[in-house]
C-alpha atoms as an extended CHARMM CRD file, in Angstrom:
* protein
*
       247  EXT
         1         1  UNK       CA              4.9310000000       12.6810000000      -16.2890000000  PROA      1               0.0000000000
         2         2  UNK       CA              1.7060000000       12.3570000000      -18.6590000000  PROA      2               0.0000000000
         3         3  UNK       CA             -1.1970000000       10.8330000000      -16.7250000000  PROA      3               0.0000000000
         4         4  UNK       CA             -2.0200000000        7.1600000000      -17.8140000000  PROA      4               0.0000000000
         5         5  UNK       CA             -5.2680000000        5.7030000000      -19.1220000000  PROA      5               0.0000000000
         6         6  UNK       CA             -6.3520000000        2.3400000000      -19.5840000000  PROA      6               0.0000000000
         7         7  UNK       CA             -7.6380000000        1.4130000000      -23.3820000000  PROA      7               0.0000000000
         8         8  UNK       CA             -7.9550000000       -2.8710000000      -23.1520000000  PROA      8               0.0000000000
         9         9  UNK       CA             -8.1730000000       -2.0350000000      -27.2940000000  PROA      9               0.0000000000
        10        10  UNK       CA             -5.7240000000        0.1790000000      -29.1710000000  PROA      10              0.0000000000
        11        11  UNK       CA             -5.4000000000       -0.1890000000      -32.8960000000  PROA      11              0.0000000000
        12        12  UNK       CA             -2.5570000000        1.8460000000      -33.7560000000  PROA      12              0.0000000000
        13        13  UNK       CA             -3.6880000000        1.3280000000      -37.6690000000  PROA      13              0.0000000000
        14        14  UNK       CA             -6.5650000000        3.8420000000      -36.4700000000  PROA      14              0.0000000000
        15        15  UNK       CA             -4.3530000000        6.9270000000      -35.2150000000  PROA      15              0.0000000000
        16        16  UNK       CA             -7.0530000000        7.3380000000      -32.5040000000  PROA      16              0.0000000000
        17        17  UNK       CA             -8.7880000000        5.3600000000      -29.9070000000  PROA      17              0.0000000000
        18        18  UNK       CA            -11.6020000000        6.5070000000      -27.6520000000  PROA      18              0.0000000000
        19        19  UNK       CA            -11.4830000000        5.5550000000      -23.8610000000  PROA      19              0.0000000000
        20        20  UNK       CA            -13.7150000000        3.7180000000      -21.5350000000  PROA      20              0.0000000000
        21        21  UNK       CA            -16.1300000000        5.4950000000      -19.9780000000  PROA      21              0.0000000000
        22        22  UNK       CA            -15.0730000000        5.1580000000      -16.4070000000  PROA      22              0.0000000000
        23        23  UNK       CA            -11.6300000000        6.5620000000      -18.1820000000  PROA      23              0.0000000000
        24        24  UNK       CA            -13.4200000000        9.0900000000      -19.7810000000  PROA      24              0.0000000000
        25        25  UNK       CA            -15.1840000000       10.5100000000      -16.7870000000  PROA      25              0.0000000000
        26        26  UNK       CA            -11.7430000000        9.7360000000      -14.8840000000  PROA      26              0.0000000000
        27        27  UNK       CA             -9.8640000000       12.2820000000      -17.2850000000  PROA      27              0.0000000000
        28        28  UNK       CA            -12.8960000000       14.9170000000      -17.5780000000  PROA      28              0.0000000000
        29        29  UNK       CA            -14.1930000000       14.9120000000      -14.1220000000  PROA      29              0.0000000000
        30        30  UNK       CA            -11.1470000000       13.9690000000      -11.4500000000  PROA      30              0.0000000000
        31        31  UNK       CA             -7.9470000000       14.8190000000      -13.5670000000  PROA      31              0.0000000000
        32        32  UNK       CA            -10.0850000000       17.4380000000      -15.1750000000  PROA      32              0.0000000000
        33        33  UNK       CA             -8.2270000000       17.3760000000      -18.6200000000  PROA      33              0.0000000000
        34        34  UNK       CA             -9.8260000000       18.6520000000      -22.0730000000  PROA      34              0.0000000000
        35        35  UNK       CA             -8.7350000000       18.8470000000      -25.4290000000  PROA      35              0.0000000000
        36        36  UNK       CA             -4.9940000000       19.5910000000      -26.4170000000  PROA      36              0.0000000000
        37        37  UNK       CA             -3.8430000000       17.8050000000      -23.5440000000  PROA      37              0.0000000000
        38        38  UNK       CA             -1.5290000000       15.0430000000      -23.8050000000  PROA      38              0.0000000000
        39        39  UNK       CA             -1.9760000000       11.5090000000      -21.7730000000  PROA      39              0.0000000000
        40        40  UNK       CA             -0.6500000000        7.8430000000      -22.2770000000  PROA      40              0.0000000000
        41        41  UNK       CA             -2.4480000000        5.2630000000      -22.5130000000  PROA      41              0.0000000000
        42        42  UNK       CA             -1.9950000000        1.4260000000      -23.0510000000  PROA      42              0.0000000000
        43        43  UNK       CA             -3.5910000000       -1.4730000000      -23.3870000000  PROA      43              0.0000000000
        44        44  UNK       CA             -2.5130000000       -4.1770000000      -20.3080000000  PROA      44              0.0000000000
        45        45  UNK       CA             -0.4820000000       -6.1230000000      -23.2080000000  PROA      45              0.0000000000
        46        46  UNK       CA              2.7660000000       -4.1050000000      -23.0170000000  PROA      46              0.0000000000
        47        47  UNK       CA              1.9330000000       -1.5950000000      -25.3280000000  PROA      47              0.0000000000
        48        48  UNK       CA              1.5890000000        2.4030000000      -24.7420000000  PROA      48              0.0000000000
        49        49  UNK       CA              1.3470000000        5.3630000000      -26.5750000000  PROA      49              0.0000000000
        50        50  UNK       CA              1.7460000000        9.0100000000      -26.0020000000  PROA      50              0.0000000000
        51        51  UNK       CA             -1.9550000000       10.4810000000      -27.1610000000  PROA      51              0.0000000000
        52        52  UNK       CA             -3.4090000000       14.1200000000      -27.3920000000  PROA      52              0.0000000000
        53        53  UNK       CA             -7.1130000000       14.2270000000      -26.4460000000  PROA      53              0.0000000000
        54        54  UNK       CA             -8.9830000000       15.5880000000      -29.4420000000  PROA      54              0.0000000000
        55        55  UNK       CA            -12.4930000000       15.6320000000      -28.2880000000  PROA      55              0.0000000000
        56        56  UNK       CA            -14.0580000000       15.5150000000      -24.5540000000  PROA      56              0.0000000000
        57        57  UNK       CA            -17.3500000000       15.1290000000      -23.0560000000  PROA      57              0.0000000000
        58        58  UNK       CA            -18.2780000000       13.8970000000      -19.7190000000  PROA      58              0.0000000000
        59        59  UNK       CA            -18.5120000000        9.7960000000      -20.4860000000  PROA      59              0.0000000000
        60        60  UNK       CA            -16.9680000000       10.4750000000      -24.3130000000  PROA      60              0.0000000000
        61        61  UNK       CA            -13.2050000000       11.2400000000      -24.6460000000  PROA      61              0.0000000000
        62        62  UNK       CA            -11.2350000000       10.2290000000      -28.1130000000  PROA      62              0.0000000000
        63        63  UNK       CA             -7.7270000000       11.0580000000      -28.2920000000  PROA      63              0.0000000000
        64        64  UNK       CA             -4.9000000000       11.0400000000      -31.0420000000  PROA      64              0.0000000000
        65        65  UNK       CA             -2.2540000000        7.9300000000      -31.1650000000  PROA      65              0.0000000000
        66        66  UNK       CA              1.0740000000       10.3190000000      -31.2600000000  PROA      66              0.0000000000
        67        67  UNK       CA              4.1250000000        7.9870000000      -30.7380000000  PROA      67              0.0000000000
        68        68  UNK       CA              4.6510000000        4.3920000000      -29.1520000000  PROA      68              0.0000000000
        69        69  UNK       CA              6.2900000000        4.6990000000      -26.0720000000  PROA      69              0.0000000000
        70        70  UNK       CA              9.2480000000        2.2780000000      -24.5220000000  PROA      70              0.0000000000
        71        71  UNK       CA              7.3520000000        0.6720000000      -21.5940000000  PROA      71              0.0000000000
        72        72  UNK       CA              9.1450000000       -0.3720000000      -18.5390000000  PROA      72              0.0000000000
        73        73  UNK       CA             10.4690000000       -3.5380000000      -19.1500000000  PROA      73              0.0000000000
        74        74  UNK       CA              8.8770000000       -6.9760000000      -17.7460000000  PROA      74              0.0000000000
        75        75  UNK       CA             10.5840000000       -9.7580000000      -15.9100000000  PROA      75              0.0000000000
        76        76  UNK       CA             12.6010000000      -12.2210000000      -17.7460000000  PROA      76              0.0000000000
        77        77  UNK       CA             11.5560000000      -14.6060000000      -15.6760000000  PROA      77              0.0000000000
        78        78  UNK       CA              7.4490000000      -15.1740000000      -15.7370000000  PROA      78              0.0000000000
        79        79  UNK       CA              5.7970000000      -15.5300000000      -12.6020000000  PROA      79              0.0000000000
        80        80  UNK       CA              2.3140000000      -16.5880000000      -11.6310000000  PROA      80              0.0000000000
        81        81  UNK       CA              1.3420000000      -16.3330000000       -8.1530000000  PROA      81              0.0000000000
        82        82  UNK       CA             -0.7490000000      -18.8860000000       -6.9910000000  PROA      82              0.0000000000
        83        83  UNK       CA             -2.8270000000      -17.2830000000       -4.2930000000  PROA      83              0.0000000000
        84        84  UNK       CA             -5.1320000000      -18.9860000000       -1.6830000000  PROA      84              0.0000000000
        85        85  UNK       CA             -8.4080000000      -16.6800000000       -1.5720000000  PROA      85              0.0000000000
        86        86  UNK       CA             -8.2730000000      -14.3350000000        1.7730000000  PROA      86              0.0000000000
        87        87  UNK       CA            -10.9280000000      -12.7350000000        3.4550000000  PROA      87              0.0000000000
        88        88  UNK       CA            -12.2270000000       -9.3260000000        3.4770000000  PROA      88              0.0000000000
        89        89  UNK       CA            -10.3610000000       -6.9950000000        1.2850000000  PROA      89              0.0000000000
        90        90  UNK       CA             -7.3140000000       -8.5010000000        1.7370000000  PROA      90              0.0000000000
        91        91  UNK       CA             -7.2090000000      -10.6730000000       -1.3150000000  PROA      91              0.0000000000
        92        92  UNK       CA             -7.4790000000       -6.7330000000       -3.0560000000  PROA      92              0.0000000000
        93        93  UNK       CA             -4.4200000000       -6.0310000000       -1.2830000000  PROA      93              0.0000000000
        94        94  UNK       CA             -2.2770000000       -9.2730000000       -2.6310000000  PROA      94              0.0000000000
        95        95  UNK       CA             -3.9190000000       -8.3110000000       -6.2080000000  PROA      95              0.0000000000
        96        96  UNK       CA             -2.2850000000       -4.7230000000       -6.2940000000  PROA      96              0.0000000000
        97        97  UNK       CA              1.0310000000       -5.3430000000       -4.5090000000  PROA      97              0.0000000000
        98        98  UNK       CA              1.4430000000       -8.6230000000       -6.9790000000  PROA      98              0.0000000000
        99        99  UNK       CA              0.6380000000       -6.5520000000      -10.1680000000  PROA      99              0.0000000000
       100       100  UNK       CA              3.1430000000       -3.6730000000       -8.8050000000  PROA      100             0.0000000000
       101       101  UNK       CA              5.8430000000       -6.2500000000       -8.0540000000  PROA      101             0.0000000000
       102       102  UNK       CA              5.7360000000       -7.7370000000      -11.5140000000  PROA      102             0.0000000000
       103       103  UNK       CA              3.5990000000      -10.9470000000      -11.5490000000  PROA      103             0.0000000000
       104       104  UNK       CA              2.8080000000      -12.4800000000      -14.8890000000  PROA      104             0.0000000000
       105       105  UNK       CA             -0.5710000000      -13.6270000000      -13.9200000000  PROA      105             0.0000000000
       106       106  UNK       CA             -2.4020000000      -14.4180000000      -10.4120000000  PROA      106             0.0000000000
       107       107  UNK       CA             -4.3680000000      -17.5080000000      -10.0420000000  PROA      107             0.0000000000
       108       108  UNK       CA             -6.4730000000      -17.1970000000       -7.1360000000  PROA      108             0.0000000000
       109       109  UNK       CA             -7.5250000000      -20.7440000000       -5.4940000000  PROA      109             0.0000000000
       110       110  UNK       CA            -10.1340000000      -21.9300000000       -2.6470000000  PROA      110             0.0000000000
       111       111  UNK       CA             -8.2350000000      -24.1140000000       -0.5370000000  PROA      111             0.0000000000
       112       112  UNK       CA             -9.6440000000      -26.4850000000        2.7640000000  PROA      112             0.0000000000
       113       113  UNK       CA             -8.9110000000      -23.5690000000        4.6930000000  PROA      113             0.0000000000
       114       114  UNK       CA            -10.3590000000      -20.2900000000        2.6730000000  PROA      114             0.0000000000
       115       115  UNK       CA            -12.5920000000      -18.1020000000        4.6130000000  PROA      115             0.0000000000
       116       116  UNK       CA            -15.7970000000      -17.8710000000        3.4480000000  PROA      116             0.0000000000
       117       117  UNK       CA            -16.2380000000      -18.7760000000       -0.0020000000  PROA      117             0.0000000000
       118       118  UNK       CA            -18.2370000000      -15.9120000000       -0.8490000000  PROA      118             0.0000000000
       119       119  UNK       CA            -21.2500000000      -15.6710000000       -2.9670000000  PROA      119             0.0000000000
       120       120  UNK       CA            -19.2700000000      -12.5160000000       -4.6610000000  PROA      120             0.0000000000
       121       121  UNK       CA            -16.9480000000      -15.5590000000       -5.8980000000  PROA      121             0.0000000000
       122       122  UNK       CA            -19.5820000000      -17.9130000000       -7.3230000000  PROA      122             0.0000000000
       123       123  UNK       CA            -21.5100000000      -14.5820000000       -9.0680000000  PROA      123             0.0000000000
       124       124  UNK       CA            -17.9340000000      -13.4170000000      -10.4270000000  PROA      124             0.0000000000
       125       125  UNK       CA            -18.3180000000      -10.3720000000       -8.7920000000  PROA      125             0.0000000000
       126       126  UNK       CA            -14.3270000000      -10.5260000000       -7.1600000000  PROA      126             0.0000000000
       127       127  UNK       CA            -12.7920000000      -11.6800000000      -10.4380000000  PROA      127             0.0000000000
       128       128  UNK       CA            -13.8790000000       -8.4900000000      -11.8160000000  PROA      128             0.0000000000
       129       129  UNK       CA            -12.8890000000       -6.4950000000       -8.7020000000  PROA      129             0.0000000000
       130       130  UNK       CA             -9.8520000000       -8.0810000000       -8.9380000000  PROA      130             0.0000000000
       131       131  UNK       CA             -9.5880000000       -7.1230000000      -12.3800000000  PROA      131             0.0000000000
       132       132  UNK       CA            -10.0720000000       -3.6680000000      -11.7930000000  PROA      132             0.0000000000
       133       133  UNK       CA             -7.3630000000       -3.6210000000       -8.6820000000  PROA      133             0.0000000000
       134       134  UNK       CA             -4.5810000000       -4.9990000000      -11.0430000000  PROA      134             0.0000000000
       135       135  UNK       CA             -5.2320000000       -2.1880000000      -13.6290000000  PROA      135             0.0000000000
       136       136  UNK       CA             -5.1750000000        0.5040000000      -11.5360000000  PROA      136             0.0000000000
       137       137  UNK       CA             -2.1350000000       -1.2680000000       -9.7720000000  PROA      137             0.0000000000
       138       138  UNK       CA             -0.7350000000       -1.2590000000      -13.3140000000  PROA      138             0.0000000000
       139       139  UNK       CA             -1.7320000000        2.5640000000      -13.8170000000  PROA      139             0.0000000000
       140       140  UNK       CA             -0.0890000000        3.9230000000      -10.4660000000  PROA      140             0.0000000000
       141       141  UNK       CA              3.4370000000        2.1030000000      -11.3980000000  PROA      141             0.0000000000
       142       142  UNK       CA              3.5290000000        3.1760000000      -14.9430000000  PROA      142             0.0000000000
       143       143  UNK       CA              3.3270000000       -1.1490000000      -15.9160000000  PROA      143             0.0000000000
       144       144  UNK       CA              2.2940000000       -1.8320000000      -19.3940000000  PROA      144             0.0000000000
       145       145  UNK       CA              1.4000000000       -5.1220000000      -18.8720000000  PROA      145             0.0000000000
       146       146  UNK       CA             -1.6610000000       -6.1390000000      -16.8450000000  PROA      146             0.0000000000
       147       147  UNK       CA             -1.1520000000       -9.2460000000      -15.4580000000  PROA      147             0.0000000000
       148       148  UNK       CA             -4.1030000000      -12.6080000000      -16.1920000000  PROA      148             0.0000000000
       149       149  UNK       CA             -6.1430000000      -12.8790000000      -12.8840000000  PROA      149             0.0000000000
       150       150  UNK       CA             -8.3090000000      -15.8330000000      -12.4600000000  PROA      150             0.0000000000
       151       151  UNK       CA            -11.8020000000      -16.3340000000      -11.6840000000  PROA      151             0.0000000000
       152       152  UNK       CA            -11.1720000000      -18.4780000000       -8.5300000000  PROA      152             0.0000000000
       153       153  UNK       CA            -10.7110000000      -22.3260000000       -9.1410000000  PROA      153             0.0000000000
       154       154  UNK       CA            -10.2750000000      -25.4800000000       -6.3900000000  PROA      154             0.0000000000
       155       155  UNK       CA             -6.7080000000      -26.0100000000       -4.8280000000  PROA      155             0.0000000000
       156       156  UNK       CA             -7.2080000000      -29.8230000000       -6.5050000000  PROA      156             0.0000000000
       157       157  UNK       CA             -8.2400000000      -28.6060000000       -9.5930000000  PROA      157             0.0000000000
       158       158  UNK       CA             -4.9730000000      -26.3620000000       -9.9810000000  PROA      158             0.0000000000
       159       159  UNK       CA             -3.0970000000      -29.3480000000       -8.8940000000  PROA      159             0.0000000000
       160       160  UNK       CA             -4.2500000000      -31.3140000000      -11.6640000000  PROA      160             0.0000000000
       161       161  UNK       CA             -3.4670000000      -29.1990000000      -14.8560000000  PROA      161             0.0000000000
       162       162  UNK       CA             -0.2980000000      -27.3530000000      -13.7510000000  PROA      162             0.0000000000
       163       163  UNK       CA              2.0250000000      -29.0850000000      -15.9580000000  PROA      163             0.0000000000
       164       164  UNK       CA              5.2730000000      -28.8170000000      -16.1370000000  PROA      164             0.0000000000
       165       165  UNK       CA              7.6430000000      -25.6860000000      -15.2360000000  PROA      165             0.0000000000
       166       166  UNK       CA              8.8890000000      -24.9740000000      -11.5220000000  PROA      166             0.0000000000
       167       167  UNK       CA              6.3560000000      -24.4630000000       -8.8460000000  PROA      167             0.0000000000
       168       168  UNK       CA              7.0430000000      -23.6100000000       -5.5520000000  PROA      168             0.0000000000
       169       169  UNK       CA              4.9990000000      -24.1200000000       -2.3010000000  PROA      169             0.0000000000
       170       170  UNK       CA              5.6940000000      -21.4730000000        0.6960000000  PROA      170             0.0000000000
       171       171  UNK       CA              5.2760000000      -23.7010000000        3.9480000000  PROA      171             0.0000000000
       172       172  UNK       CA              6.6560000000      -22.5590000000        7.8180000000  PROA      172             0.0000000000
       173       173  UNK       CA              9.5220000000      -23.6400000000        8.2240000000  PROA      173             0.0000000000
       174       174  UNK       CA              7.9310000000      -26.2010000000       11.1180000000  PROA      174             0.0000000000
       175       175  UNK       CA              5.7300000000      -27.4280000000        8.9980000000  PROA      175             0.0000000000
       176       176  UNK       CA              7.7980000000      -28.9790000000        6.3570000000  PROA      176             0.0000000000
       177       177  UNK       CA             10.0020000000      -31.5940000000        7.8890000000  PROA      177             0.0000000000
       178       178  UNK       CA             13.1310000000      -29.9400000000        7.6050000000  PROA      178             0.0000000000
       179       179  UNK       CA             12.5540000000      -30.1250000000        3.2900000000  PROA      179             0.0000000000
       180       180  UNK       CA             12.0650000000      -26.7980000000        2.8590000000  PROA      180             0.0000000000
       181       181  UNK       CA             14.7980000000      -24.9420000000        1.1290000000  PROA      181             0.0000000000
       182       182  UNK       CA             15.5270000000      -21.1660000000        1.1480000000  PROA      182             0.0000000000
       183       183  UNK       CA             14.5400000000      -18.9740000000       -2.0000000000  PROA      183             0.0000000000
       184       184  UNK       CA             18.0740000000      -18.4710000000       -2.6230000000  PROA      184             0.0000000000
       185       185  UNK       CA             18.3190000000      -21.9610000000       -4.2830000000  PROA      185             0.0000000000
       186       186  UNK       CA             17.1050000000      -19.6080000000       -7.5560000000  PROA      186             0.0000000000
       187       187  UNK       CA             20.3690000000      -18.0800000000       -7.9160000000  PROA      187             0.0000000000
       188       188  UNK       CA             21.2470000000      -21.7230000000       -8.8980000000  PROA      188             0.0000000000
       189       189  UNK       CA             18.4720000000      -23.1550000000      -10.5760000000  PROA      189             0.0000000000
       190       190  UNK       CA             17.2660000000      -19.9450000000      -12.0790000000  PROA      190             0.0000000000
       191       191  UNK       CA             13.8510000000      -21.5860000000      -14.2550000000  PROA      191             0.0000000000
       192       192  UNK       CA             12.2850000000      -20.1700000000      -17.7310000000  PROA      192             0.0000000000
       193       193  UNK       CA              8.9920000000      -19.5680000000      -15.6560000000  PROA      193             0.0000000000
       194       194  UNK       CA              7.8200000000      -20.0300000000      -12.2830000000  PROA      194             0.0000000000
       195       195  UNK       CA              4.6500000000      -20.8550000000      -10.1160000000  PROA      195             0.0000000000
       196       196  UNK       CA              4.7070000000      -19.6530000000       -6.3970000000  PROA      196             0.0000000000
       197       197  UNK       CA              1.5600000000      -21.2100000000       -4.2840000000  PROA      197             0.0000000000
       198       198  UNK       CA              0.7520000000      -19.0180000000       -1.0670000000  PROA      198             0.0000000000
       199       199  UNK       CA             -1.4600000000      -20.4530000000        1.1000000000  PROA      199             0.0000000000
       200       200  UNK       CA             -4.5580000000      -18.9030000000        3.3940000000  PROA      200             0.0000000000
       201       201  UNK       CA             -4.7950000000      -17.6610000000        6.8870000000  PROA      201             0.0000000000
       202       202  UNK       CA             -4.3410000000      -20.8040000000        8.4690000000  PROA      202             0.0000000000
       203       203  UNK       CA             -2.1930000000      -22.4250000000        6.2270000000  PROA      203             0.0000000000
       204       204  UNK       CA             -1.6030000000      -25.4220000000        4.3620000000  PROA      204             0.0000000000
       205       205  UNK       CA             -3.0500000000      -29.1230000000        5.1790000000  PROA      205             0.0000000000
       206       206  UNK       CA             -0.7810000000      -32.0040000000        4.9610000000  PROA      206             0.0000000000
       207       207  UNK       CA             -2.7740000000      -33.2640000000        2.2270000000  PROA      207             0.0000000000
       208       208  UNK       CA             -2.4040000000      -30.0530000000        0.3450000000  PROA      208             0.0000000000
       209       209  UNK       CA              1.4060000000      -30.5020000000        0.7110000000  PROA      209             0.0000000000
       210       210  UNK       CA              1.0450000000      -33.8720000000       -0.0170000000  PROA      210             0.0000000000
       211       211  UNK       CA             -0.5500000000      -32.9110000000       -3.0440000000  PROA      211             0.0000000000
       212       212  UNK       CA              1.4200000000      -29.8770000000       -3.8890000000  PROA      212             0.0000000000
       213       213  UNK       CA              4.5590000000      -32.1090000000       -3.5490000000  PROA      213             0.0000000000
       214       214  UNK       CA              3.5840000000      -35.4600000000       -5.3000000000  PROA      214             0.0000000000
       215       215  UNK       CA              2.6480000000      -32.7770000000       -8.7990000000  PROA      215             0.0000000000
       216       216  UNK       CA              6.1630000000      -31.6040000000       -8.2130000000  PROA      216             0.0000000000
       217       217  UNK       CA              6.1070000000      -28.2510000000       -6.1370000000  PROA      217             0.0000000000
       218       218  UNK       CA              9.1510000000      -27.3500000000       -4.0880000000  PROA      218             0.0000000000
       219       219  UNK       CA              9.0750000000      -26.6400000000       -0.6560000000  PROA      219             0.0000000000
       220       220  UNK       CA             10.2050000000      -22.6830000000        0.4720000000  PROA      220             0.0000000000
       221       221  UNK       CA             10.4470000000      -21.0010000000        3.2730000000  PROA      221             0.0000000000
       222       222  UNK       CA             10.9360000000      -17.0890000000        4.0230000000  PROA      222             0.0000000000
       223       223  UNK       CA             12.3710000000      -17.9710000000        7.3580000000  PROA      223             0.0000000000
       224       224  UNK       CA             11.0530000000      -18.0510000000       10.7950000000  PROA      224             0.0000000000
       225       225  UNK       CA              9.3790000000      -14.5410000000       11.0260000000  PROA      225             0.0000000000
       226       226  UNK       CA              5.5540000000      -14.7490000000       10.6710000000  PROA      226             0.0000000000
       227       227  UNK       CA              3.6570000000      -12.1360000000        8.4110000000  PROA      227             0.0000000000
       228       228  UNK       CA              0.8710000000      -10.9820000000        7.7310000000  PROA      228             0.0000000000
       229       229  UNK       CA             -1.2840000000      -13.3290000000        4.7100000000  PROA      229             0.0000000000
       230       230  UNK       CA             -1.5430000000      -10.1760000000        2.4270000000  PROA      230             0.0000000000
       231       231  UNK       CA              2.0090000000       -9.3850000000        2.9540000000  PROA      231             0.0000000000
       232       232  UNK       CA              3.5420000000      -12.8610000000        2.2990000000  PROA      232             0.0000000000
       233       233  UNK       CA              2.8190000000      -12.5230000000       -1.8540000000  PROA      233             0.0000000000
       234       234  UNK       CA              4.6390000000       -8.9380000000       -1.7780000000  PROA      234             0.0000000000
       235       235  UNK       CA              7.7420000000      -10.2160000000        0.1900000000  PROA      235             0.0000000000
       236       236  UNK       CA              8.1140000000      -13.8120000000       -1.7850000000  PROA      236             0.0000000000
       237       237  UNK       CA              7.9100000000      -11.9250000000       -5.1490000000  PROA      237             0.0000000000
       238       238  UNK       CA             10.0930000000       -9.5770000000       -3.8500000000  PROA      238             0.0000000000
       239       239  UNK       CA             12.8960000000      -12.2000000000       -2.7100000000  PROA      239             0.0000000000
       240       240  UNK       CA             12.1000000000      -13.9830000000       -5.3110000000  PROA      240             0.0000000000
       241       241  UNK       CA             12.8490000000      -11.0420000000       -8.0900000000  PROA      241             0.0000000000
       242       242  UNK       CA             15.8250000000      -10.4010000000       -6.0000000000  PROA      242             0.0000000000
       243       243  UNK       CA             17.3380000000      -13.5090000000       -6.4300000000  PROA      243             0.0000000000
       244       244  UNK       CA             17.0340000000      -13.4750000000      -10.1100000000  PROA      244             0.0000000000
       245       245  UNK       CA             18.4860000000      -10.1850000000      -10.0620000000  PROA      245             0.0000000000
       246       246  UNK       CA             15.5970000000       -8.3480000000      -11.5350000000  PROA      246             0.0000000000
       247       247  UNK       CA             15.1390000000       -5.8410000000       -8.7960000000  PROA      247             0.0000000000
């Protein structure tokens, strides 16, 4: 299996690309590769290419475009994981496991109940750390496609320019009046493209349901076990790929 490498620009025109430097010191220094060898690399936008390195130095690699490889396919169905920021490193956690699962893009939110809204947030400094998690997320499973991650915007101001499409809110079971219907419902009402909104630590207000449910977002549940927060994105968008029978 060739080793993968991340090139956010490859103009196959050009019959050669060189990589990024961390890439470059990546494939010199750790994988320890040289010229002759033969890597992939792609660009996050579902496109990837078998390559022979032609040149190496320590922070300058340039390889040879050889042939366009079939990448694993994407979901039919588009998701976007609307994720309540979570403390620590945990919002790195949801980033990886939602990029390995298949999510079309992750919108990360502050919500009346996120955890310290970090300075790191304000400077941009965990968008880009997110960035980097859902690449190398997208390196490890051999995924072409790197999915969007936002910078980090109010629940409120997510509300107000979702548009149209499904969206789906995932509430406790307790905490949603008996409205809440099971993920299975998809097998049914399969949509074109979907929103899923997960919400922090401590949950959801009522006036964040409200909200959620007046712009048209569906009530779920998982059921009655409790998980961890950076383990209820992974087992939604897995249930939920299930369901559409993409898994």
């Amino acid at each position: 299996m060739l080793p993968r490498f991340y090139v956010p620009a490859i103009d196959p025109a050009a019959g050669s690309v060189s990589l990024p430097d961390d890439e470059a010191r990546h494939l010199t220094r750790v994988m320890r590769l040289g010229a002759g060898d033969e890597i992939a690399v792609f660009d996050g936008r579902g496109h990837e290419y078998r390559a022979r390195v032609t040149s190496a130095a320590r922070a300058a690699v340039r390889v040879e475009l050889v042939e366009r490889l079939v990448p694993a396919p994407e979901t039919r169905v588009p998701i976007t994981l609307v994720q309540a920021i979570l403390k620590g490193d945990k919002m790195d956690a949801v980033v990886r496991d939602a990029t390995m699962i298949g999510a079309a893009a992750i919108e990360p939110i502050v919500t009346a109940r996120t955890i310290g809204r970090s300075r790191a947030l304000e400077s941009g400094r965990a968008a880009d750390r997110w960035r980097r998690v859902a690449v190398s997320s997208a390196k490890q499973c051999r995924r072409a496609t790197v999915p969007a991650v936002g910078s980090g915007i109010a629940f409120e101001q997510w509300i107000a320019g979702c548009g149209a499409g499904m969206k789906l809110i995932l509430v406790e079971p307790s905490a949603a009046g008996g409205a809440e219907q099971s993920l299975h419902f998809l097998e049914i009402h399969a949509p074109a493209s979907l929103a899923l909104l997960i919400g922090p630590e401590g949950g959801w207000t009522s006036e964040e349901r409200r909200q959620a449910e007046a712009a048209g977002c569906l009530p779920v549940t998982l059921g009655g076990l409790t998980l961890r927060a950076d383990a209820v994105a992974l087992a939604a968008l897995a249930v939920v790929r299930f369901v559409l029978q993409e898994l």
